[in-house]
N, C-alpha and C positions, 0 to 999 in steps of 0.2 A: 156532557158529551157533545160534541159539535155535530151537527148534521146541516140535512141541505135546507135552503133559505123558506120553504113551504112549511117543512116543520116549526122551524123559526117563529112564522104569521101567528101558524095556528097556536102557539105556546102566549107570543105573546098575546092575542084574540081574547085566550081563556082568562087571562090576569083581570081585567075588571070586571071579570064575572066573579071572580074569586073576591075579590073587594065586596061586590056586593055584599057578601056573606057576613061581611063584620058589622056590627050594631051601628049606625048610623049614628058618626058625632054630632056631640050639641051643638047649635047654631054660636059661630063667634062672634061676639060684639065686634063693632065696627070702631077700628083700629089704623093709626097713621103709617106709615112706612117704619118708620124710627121705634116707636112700641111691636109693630110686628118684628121688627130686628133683636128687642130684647125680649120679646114673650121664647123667639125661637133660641134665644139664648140660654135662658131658662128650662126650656124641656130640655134643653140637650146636659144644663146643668146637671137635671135631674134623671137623666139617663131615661126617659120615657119619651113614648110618641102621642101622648096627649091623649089616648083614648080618639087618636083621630085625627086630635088637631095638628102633631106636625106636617100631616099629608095634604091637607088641608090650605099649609102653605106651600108646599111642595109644588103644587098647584094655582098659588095666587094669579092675579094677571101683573102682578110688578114684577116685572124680571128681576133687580136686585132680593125681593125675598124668596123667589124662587129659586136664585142662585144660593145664597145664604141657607137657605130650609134644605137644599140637598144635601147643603155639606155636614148640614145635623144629623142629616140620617144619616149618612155617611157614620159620622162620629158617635149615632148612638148605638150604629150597630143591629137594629132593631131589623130582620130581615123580613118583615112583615111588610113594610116599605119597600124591597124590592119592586113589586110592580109599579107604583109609583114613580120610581128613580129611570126603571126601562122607561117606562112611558116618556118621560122628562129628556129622553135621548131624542126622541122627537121634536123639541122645542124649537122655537123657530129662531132664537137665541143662541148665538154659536156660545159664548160666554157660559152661558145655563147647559147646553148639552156636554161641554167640558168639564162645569162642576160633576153634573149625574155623572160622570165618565168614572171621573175620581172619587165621586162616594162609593158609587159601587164597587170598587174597588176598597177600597176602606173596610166596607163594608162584607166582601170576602162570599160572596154567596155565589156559589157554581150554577145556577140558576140563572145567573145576568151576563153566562159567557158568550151564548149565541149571539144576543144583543152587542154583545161590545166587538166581537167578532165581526160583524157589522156593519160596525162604525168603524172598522179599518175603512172603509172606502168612504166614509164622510166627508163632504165636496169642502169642509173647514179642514187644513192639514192641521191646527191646533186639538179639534176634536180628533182625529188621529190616533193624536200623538198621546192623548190623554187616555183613550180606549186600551191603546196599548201598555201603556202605565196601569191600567185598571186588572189587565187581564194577567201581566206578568205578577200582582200582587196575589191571583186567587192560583194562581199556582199551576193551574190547567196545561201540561207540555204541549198538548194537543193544539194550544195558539202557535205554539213556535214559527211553526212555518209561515202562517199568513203575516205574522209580525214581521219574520225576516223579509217575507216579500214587501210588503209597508217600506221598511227600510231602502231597500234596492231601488223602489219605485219612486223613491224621495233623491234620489240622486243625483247628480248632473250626465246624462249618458254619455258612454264612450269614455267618459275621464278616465285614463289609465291611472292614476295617482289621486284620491280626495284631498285634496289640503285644506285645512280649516283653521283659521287665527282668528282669535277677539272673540269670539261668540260668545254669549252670557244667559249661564245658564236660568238666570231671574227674566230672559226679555222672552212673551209669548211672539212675539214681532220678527225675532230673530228666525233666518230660513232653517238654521239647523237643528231648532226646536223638536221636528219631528224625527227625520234620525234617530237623532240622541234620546228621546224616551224609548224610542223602540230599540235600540241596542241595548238599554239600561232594563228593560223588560226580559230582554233576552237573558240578558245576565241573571235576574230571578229567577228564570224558569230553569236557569241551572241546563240548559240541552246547549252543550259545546258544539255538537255537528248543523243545526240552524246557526248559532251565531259565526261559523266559520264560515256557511254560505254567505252572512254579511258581511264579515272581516274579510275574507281572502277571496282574492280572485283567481284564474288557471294557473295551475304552475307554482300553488301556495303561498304566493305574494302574499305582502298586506296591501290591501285594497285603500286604507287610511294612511295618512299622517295628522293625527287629530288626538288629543288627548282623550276624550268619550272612548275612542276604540282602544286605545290604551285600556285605558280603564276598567272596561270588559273582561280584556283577557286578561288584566292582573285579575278581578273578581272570583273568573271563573278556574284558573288554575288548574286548566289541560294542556295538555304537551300539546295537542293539533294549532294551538293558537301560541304556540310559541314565536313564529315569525312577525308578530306583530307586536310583538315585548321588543324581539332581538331590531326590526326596523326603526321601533321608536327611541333606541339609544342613540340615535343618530341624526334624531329629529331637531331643528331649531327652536322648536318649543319646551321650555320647561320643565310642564307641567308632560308632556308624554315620554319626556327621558326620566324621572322620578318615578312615572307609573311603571314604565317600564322595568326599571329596574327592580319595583319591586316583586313584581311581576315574574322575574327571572331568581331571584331570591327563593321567592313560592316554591317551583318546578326545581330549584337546587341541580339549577344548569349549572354544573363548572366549566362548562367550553365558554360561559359569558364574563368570566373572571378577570380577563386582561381591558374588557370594555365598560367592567365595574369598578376595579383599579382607574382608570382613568376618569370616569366621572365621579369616585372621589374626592378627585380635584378640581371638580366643576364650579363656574363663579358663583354660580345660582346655589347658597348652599339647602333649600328644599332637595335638592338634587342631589348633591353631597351626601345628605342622612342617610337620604332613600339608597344609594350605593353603598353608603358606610352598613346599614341592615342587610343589604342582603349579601353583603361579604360576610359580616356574621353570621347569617344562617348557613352560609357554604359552606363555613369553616374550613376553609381553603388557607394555608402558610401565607400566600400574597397578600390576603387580607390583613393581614398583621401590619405588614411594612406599609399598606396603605393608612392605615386607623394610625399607626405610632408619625406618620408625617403631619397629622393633624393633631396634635397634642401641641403642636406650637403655634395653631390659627389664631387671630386678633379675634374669633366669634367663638364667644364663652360657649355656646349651641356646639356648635362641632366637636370644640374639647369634649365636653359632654357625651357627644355621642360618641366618638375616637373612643374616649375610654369603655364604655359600655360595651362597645364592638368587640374591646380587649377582653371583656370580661367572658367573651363567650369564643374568640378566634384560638386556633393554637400558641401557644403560651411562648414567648421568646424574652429571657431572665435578664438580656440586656437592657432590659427599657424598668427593670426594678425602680432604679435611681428616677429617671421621670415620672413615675406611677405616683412613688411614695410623697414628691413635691407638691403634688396635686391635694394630697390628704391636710396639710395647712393652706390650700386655697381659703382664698374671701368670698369664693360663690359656696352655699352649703351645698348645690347639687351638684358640682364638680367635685367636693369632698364626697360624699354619697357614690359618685359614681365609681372615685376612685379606689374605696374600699371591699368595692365588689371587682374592682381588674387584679388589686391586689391579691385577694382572696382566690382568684382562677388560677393567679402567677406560679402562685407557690403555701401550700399550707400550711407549713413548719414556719415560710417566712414572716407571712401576714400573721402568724398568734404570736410574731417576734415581736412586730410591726405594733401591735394593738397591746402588748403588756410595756410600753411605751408609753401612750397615750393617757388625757384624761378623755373623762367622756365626754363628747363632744355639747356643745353647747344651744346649739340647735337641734329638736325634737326632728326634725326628717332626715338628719346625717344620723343618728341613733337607728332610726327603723331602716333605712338604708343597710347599716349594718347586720341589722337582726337577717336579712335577705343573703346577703355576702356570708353571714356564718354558716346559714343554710346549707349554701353554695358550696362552702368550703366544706364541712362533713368534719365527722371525726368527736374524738371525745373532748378536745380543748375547743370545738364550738358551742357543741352541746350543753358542755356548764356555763358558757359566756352565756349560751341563751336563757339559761332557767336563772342566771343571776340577773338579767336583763326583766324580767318579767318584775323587778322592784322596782322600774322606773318610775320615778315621780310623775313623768308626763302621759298618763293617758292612751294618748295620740300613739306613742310610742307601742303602744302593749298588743295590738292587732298585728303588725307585723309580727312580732315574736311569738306570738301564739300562732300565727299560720306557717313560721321558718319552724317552729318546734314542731309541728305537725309533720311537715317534709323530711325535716331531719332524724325525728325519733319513732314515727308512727304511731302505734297504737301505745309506745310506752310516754308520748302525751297526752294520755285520754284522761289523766289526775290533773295535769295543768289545767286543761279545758275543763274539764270540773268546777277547777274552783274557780274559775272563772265566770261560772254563769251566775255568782251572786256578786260581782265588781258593782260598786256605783255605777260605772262609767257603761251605757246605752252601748256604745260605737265596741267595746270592750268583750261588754255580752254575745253580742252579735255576731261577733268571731269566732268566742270560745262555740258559739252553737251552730254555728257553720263548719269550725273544724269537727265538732262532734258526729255532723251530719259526715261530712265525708271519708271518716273512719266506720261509718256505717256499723257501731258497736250496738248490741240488742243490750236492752235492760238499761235503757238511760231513760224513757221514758218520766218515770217518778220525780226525778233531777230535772229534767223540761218543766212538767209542771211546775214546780217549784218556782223556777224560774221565772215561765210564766206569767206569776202571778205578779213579779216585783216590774214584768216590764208591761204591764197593763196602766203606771205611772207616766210610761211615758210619753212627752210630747210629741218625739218624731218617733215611727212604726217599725226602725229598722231590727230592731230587735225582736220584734212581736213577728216580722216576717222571715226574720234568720228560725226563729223556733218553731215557727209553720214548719218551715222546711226540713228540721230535722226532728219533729214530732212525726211529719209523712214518712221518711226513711224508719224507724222503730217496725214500721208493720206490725203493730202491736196494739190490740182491741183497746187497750185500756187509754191510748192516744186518741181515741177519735172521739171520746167526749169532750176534751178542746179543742181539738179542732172547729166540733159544731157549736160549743159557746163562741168559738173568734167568730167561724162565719155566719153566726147569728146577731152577734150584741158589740162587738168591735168600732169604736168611732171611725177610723180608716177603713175607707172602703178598698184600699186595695191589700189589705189583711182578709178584711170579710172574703173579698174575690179568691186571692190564693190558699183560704183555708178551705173554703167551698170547691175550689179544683182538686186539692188533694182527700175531701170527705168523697167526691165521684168517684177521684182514680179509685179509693178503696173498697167501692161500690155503694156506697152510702149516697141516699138523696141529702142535697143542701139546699138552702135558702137561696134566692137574688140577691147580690149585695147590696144594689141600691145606689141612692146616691151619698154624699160625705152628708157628717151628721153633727156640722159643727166645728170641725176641728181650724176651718179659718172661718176669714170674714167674707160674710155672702154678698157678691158683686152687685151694686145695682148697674144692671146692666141699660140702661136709659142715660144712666149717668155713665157711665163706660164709653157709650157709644154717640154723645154730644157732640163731640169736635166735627162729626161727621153727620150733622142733621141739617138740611138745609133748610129748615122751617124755625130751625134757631136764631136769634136775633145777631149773634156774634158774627164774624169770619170763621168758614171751615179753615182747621189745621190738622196737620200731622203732630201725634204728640211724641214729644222728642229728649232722648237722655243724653246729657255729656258727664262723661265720665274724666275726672283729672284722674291722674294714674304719675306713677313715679317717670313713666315713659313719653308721656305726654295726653293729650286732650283726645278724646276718641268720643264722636258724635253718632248718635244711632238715633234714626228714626223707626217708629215702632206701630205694629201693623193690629188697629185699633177694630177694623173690622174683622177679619177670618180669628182673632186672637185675644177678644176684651177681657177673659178671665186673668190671664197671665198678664196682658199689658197689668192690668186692673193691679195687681199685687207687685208688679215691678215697678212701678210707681210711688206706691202707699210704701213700702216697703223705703223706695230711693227719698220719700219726704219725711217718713220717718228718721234717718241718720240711718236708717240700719246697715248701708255698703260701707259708710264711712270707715277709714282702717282695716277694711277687709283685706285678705290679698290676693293676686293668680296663684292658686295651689297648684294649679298642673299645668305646664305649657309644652304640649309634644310639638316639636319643630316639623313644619309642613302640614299642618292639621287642624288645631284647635288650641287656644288660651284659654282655660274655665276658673273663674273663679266667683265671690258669694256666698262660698263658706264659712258662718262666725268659726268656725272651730280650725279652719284651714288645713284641714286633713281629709277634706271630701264624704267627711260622714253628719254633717251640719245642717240646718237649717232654721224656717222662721216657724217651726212648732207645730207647722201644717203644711200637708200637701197638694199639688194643684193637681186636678183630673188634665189629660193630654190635648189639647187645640190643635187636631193634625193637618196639614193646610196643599193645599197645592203645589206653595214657595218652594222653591231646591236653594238647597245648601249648595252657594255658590261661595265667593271668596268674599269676609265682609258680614257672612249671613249668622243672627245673633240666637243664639236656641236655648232652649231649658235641660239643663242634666237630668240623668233621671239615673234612679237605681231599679228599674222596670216600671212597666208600664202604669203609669198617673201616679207621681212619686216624685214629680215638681216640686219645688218648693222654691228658694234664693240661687240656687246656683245655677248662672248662666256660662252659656260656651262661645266665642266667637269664632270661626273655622278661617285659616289661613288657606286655603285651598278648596275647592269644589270637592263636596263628598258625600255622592250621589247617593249613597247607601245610608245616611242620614233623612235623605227625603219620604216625608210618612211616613216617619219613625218617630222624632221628637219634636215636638213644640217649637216653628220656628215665626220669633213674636218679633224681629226688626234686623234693622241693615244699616249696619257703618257705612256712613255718607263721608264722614272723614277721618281722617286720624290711623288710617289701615297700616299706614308704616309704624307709627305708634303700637298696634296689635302685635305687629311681628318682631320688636323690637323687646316685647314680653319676655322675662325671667322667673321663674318661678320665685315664690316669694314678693313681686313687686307689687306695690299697694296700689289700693282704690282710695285718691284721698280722698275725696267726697264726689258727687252724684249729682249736679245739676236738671229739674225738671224744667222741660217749655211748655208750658200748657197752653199758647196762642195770646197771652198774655204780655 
């Protein structure tokens, strides 16, 4: 609860009384700069605060480990350190009371709100702006307002128009820094009537033409901030006509229809997409004749999305003949795409279309399909599906058992059956996710079973798909595994979600702890070299280039806030392991991920990396860790073609394309990683 500033003193007054209370940690040996960087590494590996010692450096007199030791706490989560982290808002170190800013936020404890409350008026507009990032994370509406006023107070007065170019959301230097976390705050806190007091000014205007404001109101997806969707299709910038638009897609404005038709014809095709989608959610006739104009663009990307767009706009039989051309395309995700517009077009025609065909020769134009039969319904899908479930490849068998799900319901609950005893990890995993979401009683006994054969496996995904639908059973005789996973589990993010679902059940569980093996444990001294100036070398940035079918793309990688993940993206790149890898997924305007040996997004190196959540935003350029929830790391990296604010302090962001960015956007799904150059200063 926020109250007035007296209350405030006296809370915070009592906090290192409250310290006293805890057993007095052992004295620390006396330690360099570079060893306190990896001791604090260390505890945080280990998800503990040292019996002490992380507060200990929380506290150092070296500002770099008391910036560093905050953001541990931060990341270990431990809110025993909150009064530590408030106290650290004091430091006389604007850098240091920015970390505290963002640990405690990280860190999520309603207890650090008055404090960060605050530090809205912090004479640093960096610390600000980070208060305000802190406080829209723990969720409290109750900041809205002083945020929004934050905002307003950061403005240039009197501007009837903010216009804002170039600004990068990676530079703390930059003026628009604060604004834009405190709009970006807003947006968390999800309260539309404070963010319109920022966005609009009398008379409902939009107050911006800035992509950030954009932004917002595509996030937040209230009619009140529609004027600032519909101003920013008009905008010179880019990136706030794509927001925009999609923005207006959200809200299933059809009065924006004739201004969405036209920026599907936009040079910028990020722009293009974002209109081609929200013609498809409008499902508005115009959008047709817009999406079938782009089926003749020179950018394999647009055809792509044109068709996709068809697959879900009202259906016009004239564009049959062009649809089915696309199905012998040389891209396989043009072919993919194409058999799902077919399949919208017409149902009689597409099972004409496909008793035609062989099967296709690439595994993603198969599971592509399984989606499309889905879509199409009926009983000539439904046998393509169950005959589909012989596929030789694997890869292929997860779609079909989630299209067989949608399409047949509970009379898939035998396929998913027998699918919980498949070799294939990625296989299991589906069939026990679709189980879960048929929410059938009496599968229990079949879980277990299961269970036990994916207790083999290297990656967790399977062991966390049967958490998941062992929880849904509501059945006693389920929560004796549950308390083995979250007791004895190598994966500690198994341990974690078996022990969240033995609580929801009322059951006490275990801590999970930290990983127990399952990779290689970082030396973190050795991690953090390149960056010791008591080392006899030259300091470097350690540095990946990646050859790619598209060309060379250089990323520097961020060795301090991130030594665990560099540590493995390294070992991992001198290994050979990227070599012949490919991009499995490339959504246009967004992100290129790829790192997957298996190239179907269910892969990795056998172990998982716990989360290094950092300050950096996901600007354009900015290189991250996929995850399938939270500390679920492993090989697969993303690099984001556009700023995507809603990534920030979500995943792992471990480096930043310095070159090669057209190379990035130039991505195709399917195009290789041919090998992985390391720089180690050498």
């Amino acid at each position: 609860m926020l109250r007035p500033t007296a209350t405030l003193l006296a809370v915070t007054a009592a906090w290192p009384l409250l310290a006293t209370a805890r057993p007095a940690p052992s004295p620390l040996p006396v330690l360099s700069r570079m060893e306190k960087l990896a001791r604090v590494a260390q505890l945080e590996d280990d998800r503990s605060a040292g019996g002490g010692e992380l507060e200990r450096y929380v506290r150092d007199p070296d500002r770099g480990v008391r910036r560093r030791a905050a953001l541990a706490a931060g990341r270990v989560g431990d809110r025993s350190l909150t009064p530590a982290l408030v106290d650290l808002m004091n430091d006389g170190e604007p850098l240091v009371r920015q970390m505290a800013a963002f640990a405690l936020g990280l860190a999520g404890d309603p207890l650090a709100g008055e404090r960060l409350v605050a530090a809205l008026k912090d004479s640093d507009p960096s610390v600000r702006a980070r208060a305000a990032e802190a406080l829209g994370r723990i969720g409290d509406a109750r900041a809205a307002q002083p945020i929004a006023e934050m905002v307003r107070a950061a403005l240039p007065p009197n501007a009837p128009l903010v216009t804002v170019r170039g600004d990068d959301p990676a530079s703390v230097q930059d003026p628009w820094f604060e604004p834009r976390l405190g709009l970006f705050a807003l947006a968390r806190l999800k309260t539309d009537t404070r963010a319109a007091e920022a966005l609009l000014v009398s008379g409902g205007r939009s107050r911006f033409d800035w992509w950030a404001a954009t932004w917002v109101a595509m996030r937040l997806e209230k009619p009140a901030l529609e004027p600032v969707l519909v101003a920013a299709l008009e905008s010179s910038d880019p990136l706030s006509r794509a927001f925009g638009a999609r923005g207006l897609g959200a809200l299933k404005q059809r009065a924006a229809v004739p201004a969405l038709v036209r920026l599907s014809s936009d040079k910028v095709p990020a722009v293009a997409v974002s209109a081609l989608r929200a013609l498809a959610q409008l499902g508005d006739a115009r959008g047709t004749a817009a999406a079938a104009a782009l089926l003749g663009s020179p950018s394999a990307s647009l055809r792509e999305e044109a068709l996709l767009a068809l697959a879900q706009l009202p259906p016009d039989r004239g564009l049959r003949s062009r649809i089915v051309a696309f199905v012998g395309d040389r891209d396989p995700a043009l072919r993919g795409a194409a058999l799902q517009a077919l399949a919208h077009l017409d149902r009689e025609d597409f099972a004409l279309v496909l008793s035609g065909l062989d099967p296709d020769p690439e595994w993603s134009v198969r599971a592509a399909l399984a989606r499309a039969l889905a879509r199409a319904g009926g009983e000539f899908a439904q046998g393509a599906l169950l005959a589909m479930l012989e596929d030789h490849d694997p890869r292929v068998r997860p779609a079909v058992l989630e299209a067989l799900r949608e399409a047949r319901g509970t009379d898939a609950a035998d396929s998913l059956r027998r699918h919980l005893e498949h070799p294939d990890l990625a296989v299991r995993a589906a069939a026990a996710e679709g189980l879960a979401a048929l929410a059938l009683e009496g599968e229990t006994p079949r879980l277990i079973e299961a269970l036990k054969r994916a207790r083999a496996d290297r990656e967790p995904d399977a062991r966390l798909a049967l958490v998941q639908a062992l929880a849904a059973q509501k059945d006693p005789a389920a929560l004796q595994p549950l308390a083995e996973l979250a007791g004895s589990d190598p994966s500690r993010v198994v341990r974690e979600r078996a022990a969240t679902a033995l609580r929801a059940a009322g059951q006490t569980a275990p801590e999970p702890g930290p990983e127990r093996g399952l990779r290689p444990r970082a030396d973190y001294r050795l991690a953090l070299a390149p960056y010791d100036p008591a080392s006899s070398g030259a300091l470097f940035t350690p540095r990946a280039i990646l050859h790619t079918t598209r060309g060379r793309i250089e990323i520097h990688l961020d060795v301090v806030d991130t030594p665990l993940t560099t540590f493995s993206f390294l070992d991992l790149a001198r290994r050979g392991f990227y070599d012949g890898l490919t991009f499995h997924r490339v959504v246009a305007g967004f992100v290129a991920q790829g790192g997957d040996p298996r190239g179907d997004g269910h892969g990795g190196p056998g172990y998982s990396l716990r989360c290094e959540l950092s300050p950096r935003p996901y600007g354009r350029g900015a290189v991250g860790m996929a995850l399938s929830g939270h500390d679920t790391g492993g090989s697969q990296f993303f690099i984001t073609t556009a700023p995507a604010p809603h990534l920030d302090g979500a995943y792992t962001l471990f480096g930043q394309v310095v070159s090669g960015l057209e190379a990035v956007e130039a991505l195709r799904p399917g195009d290789v990683i041919e090998r992985v150059e390391v720089w180690d200063g050498r």
